[in-house]
Every structure is written in structure tokens, then in C-alpha cells.
N, C-alpha and C positions, 0 to 999 in steps of 0.2 A: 484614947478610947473614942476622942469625942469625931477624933480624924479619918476613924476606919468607919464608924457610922457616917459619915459624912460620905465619905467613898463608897461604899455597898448603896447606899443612897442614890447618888450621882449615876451608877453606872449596875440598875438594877436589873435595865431591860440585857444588859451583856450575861450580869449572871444566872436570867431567867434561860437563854439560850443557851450557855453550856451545859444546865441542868437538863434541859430537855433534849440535848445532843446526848448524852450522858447515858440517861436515862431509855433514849431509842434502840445506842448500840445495845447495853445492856438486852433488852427487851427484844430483840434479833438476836441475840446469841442464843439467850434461854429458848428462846422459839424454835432455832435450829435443831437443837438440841431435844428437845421434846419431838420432834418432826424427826428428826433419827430415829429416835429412841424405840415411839409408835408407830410412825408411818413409813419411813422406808423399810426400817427390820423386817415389818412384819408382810412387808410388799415383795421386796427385793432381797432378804436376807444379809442383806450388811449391816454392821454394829458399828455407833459411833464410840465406842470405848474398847477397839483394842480388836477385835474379830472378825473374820468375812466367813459366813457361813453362809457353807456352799450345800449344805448335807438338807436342805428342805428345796419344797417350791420345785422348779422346772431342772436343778441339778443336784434334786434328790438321789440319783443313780450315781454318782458321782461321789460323796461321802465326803465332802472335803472340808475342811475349817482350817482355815488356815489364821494363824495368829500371830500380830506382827508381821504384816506381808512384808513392808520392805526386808525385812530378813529370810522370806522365803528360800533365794539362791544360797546364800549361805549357809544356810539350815539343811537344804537339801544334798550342798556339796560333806557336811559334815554326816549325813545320815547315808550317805555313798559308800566314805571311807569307813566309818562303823561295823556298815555288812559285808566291805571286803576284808577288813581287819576278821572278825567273827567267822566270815564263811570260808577263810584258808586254813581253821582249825580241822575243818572237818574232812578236809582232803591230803591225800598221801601221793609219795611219788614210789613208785616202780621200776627198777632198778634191774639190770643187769649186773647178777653176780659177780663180785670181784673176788681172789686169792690175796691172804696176807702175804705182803711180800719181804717186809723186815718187821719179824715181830718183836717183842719188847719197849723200853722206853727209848727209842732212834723215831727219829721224824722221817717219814719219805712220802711224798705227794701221793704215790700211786698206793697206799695205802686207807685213802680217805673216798668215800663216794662224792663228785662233784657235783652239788645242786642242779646246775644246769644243763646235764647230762640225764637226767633220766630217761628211760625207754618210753613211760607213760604217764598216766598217774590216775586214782584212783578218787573215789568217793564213797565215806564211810555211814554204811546205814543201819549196825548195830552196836551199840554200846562192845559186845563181847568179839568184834573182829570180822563182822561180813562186810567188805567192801564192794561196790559196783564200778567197771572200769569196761572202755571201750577196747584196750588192748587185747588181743588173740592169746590166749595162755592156757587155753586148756591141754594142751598136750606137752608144752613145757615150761609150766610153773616153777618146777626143781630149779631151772636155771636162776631164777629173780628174787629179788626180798622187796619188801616193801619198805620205807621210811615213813613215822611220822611228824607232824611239825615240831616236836618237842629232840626230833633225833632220833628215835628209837628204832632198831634196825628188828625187822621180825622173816622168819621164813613161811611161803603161803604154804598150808597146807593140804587144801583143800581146792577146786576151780569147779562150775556148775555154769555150762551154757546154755543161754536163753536163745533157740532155734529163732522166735518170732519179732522178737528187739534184734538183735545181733548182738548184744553185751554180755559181761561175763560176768557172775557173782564167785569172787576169792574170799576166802579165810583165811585171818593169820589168829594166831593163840595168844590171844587180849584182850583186857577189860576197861572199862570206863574211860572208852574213846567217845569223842564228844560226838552228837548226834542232829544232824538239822530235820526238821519236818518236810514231808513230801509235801508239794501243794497239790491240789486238785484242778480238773481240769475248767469247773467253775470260778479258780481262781485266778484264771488265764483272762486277760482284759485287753482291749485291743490299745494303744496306746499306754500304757504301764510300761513304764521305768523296769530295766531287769541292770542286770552286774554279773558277770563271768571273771571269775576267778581262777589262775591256771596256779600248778606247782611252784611255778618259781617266785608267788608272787605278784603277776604285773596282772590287771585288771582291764576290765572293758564294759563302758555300757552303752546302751542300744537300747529299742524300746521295741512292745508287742505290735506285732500287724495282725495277726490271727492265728490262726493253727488252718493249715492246708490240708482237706482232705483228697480223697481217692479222686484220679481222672476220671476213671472209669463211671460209666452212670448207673452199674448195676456194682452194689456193693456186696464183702460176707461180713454175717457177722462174728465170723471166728477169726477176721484176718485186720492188723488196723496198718501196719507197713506202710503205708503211702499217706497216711497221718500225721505229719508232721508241726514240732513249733514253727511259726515264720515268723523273724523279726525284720527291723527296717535296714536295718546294715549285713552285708554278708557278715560272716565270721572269719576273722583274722585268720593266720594257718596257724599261729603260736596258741591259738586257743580252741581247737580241734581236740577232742577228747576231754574237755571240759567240761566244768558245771554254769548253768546259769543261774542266779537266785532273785528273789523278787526283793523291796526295799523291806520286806522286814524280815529279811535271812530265812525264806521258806526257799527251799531247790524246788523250781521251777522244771530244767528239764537238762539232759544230757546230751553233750554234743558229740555225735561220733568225729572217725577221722574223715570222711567226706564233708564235714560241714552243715550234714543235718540234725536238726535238735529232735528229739526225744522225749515227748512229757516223760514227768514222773509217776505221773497216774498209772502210765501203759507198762511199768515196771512196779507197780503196788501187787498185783496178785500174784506176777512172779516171786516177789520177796515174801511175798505171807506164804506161798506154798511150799517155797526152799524153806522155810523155816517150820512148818506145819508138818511136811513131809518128806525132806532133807532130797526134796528133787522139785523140779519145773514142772510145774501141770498145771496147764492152761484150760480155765470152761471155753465150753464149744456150746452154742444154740443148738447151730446147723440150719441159717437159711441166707437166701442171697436175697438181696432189696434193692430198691431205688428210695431213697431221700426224699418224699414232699417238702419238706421245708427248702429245697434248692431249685424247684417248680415254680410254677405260676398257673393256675387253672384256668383254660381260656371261657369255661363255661363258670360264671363267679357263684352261682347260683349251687352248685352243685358243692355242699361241706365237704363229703369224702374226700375230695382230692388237695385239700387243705392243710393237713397237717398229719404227724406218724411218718412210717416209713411202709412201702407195700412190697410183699413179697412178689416176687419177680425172676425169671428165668436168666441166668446168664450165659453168656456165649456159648457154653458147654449143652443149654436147655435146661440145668439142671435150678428148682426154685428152692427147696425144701431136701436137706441132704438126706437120703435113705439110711435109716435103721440112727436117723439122728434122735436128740432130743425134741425138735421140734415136729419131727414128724409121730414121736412115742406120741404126745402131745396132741397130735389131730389139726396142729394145723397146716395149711396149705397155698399154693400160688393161689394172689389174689387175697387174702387177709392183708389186713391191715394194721400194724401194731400201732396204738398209740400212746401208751406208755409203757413203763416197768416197775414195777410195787410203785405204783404213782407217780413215778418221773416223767413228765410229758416228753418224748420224744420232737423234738424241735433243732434249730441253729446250734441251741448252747449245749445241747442236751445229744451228742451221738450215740448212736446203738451201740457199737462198736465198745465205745468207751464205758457205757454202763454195763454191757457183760463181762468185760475184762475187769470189773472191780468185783467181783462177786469170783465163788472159787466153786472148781469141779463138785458137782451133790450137792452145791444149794439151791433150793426150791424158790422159786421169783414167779408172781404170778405178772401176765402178761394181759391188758388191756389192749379186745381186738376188734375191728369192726368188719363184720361178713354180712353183703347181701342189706347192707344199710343198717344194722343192727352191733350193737353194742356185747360183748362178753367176755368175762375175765376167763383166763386159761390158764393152772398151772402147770411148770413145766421146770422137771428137774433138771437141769447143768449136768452135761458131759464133760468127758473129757477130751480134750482137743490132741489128735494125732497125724 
């Protein structure tokens, strides 16, 4: 006892120094830690315990938190295969008719339909059997059946084409087929992650560039045809007539057989109408525009030419179609729409796109400016022919 005093004795100034080495680290770590906790979080949005939250500050628009980053890639390849595992439930293939050829218990090949043979395939958007499918089949359904993941073979009975998409809404005679959400065209994001899923199986992802509108500078707004999704990769040819889905299994949009996608939105009023009123009928405005949100006003002083869309004559002359709804209406070349029951017509926001969510006979009132002045206008929905 008397040896260890003796020694802490001897060599006190060594232990005053490690204590206050000791003592420092400590004292920089807790500091760090408090300076996380307070100051960078609440500056910068990173967590020293576990978080990087991206959803405030300057990548509020963005939503993100991410937890655990180094397992971001992992996490994001496992939330990849999830929505393609999930989104090939809700797709079928389309088949070209076969004849039994040995019936009974005798095996013979040509009596099985072969997965990777199918004519097309389909996408299911009612529980009770309505499918959507780029295949042509309105005039010879009889020949085809459908398949669904589970095997089940069905005959269509019914086919209903959409003149303005180019796709075909088929019935088969069944219930509690599984159903994905349409997304919206607000929920279209430029760089967003998507996954296309075909019949047989094999998968693809790509991400959003935009959605491309009309060339032309004078647009309708009964017509959206040159509206397309655009992503950063063409599309494969094995995945032409596909669906695309977003990472949380919402369909996105529809790829015909040329390669161009299809929001889903632009088939919402078709489906609500075939189902409302066992036909296609499409609302019609009735007027032709130009875009301000695709402008630049060289005079900056002047609002009007800032935002909305203005009615405007197209190559025909024609601004305001005769005996339309918007001419019932009163308005005319030279108004200005700036919104729709509130939606500000803008970039995110196309005319086009908010008429076609709305169905023949309903009433929308229209936000307009004429002659520098402000006035809402109701105006009931046609029907588009």
C-alpha cells in the first residue's frame, strides 16, 4: 500500500495529464454531439443518431429521409423487386385461342398455352374483370382468352374502344382480381424511379424526364394525343404494351406498341365513363389555346401574359368551337383561363389534363381574365364527338 502511494506520488504530474487528456476527449465528443444534435439538424437537416432528413429546409420538395443511408442501395434494390413481384399480379396475358387436341388424362404439349407466346397482355382495372390492353381486339375478341397469374383461363366478353388513347377496355366474367391505383398526373416527378413489368415476368427500370406536350403552339382542349410520359431510356421492344409503375406499385402509365407511354390519368374518365355508362364519352370544353406557362413576356411589367392559358385561333381560325360548351358559356378569343374550380393552370397543372378528369355534364367553374379584369364563369361539360 505504502509502494503505490509512493508511486502516484512520484509520477503525479503523468497522472494529472492523462486525466486531463481523458477528460478533453471526452469533453469533444459530448460537444460534438450536442452540435449535431442542435446546430447542424436544425441547420442542415442531418441527424447524428441514425437519420438524414431531407423532407425540411431547401429539400423540402423532395420528401426524403432516409435511414440508415449506407443501406440505402440495398433497400432500394429490395423495394424494386417488391413492386415488380406485386405489380405482375395485376397484369394478364392474351392469348390466341387454342383447340384441345388430346383430351383426357394423355399429356401432349400442344395442348397447354405457352407463357411466352402470348399475342399481348393486359392490365387489370376492376376487381369484377375490366382490363385495359394496347392490343386491337375490338372486332375479334372471340378468337382470344385471357390468362391470369394464378393460371386461370377466361373468355372476353365484351371489348370498348377508346377513339382518343388508342386502347382497348375488355371484360372477362370475374371477380376479386387484384387492383393497382391509377396515379395522377401530379404524381408524375421528373427524375422518379418507375419499373415496367411485362407478362412473362422480366422487368425494367428507367426513371421520369417529364411528360412531353403538344408541338404545336396553339393547343385543344378536347384533344391530349401528343401528351405523352417521357422517360430517360427508350423502351425495350419486349416491353411495348406494358405497364409502368412508380416505387410504391401506383401504374403510372401505359405503353403502347410504338413505344409511347400513356399516363393513367388520360384513361381515368374513360374508365369512370365505361363504367357509369357502359360506353366512352369523353367531356369536351370546346376551345383552342396557347400555353403561357411555356412563354416568356418580353414586356415583364405586363401580369396578363404570365400565367393561365389564352384562347387563341388555330390554323383552321377557329378559337372557341361553335355550339360548344364554351361558347354556351360566353366565352371567347382573347380570354384568359386561369384556373379550374381553383387549380391554377400552370407547368404542373395542363388544361387538357384537368378536363379530361372531370365527365360529360359536370359543371366546373372557370377563372377568367378579360380586358384586365377578373371573373369566374360557369360552364357545363360536353360531350366530345
Amino acid at each position: 500500500m505504502n509502494y503505490i502511494k509512493e508511486f502516484i506520488k512520484k509520477h503525479k504530474l503523468v497522472f494529472l495529464a492523462v486525466a486531463i487528456l481523458i477528460l478533453s476527449i471526452g469533453g469533444g465528443i459530448i460537444g460534438d454531439i450536442i452540435a449535431k444534435s442542435y446546430l447542424i439538424d436544425a441547420s442542415y437537416n442531418f441527424s447524428a443518431f441514425g437519420d438524414l432528413d431531407f423532407s425540411r429546409g431547401e429539400f423540402k420538395d423532395h420528401g426524403i429521409v432516409i435511414s440508415n443511408a449506407k443501406n440505402v442501395i440495398v433497400q432500394q434494390d429490395v423495394k424494386i423487386e417488391e413492386t415488380a413481384n406485386s405489380a405482375s399480379f395485376s397484369l394478364v396475358g392474351i392469348y390466341k385461342k387454342q383447340k384441345l387436341v388430346k383430351p383426357g388424362n394423355v399429356f401432349s404439349r400442344n395442348n397447354f398455352y405457352k407463357i411466352s407466346e402470348a399475342a399481348g397482355q393486359g392490365f387489370i382495372i376492376t376487381s369484377d374483370g375490366w382490363i385495359v390492353t394496347a392490343l386491337a381486339l375490338n372486332k375479334i375478341y372471340a378468337d382470344y382468352a385471357v390468362i391470369t397469374k394464378d393460371k386461370k383461363i377466361y373468355q372476353i366478353d365484351k371489348v370498348v374502344s377508346d377513339g382518343l388513347s388508342g386502347f382497348n377496355f375488355i371484360h372477362i366474367a370475374a371477380k376479386d382480381l387484384p387492383v393497382k391505383k391509377f396515379a395522377e398526373n401530379k404524381d408524375i416527378k421528373r427524375g422518379n424511379l418507375i419499373i415496367s413489368v411485362n407478362w412473362p415476368g422480366s422487368s425494367w427500370v428507367s426513371s421520369i424526364l417529364g411528360i412531353k406536350e403538344g408541338g404545336e403552339p396553339v393547343e385543344s382542349s378536347d384533344n391530349f394525343s401528343a401528351n405523352k410520359l417521357v422517360l430517360n431510356n427508350a423502351v425495350p421492344q419486349e416491353f411495348k404494351g406494358s405497364i409502368i409503375f412508380n416505387l410504391a406499385g401506383d401504374a403510372l402509365g401505359l405503353i403502347d406498341l410504338k413505344g409511347e407511354i400513356e399516363p393513367m390519368a388520360h384513361l381515368k374518365a374513360a374508365a369512370n365513363s365505361l363504367f357509369k355508362n357502359k360506353a366512352i364519352i369523353r367531356p369536351s370544353l370546346g376551345v383552342n389555346y396557347i400555353n403561357l406557362a411555356a412563354l416568356i413576356a418580353i414586356d415583364e411589367q405586363n401580369n396578363n401574359w404570365q400565367k393561365g392559358v389564352i384562347i387563341y385561333k388555330d390554323e383552321k381560325g377557329v378559337a372557341v368551337k361553335k355550339g360548344g360548351p364554351a361558347e354556351k358559356a360566353g366565352l371567347k378569343e382573347g380570354d384568359i383561363i386561369i384556373s379550374v374550380d381553383g387549380i391554377n393552370l400552370d407547368k404542373a397543372n395542363n388544361l387538357v389534363d384537368i378536363i379530361q378528369s372531370y365527365a360529360a355534364g359536370d359543371k366546373i367553374n372557370l377563372l377568367i381574365m378579360r380586358d384586365s379584369a377578373e371573373k369566374v364563369v360557369e360552364v357545363t361539360l360536353g360531350e366530345l364527338k
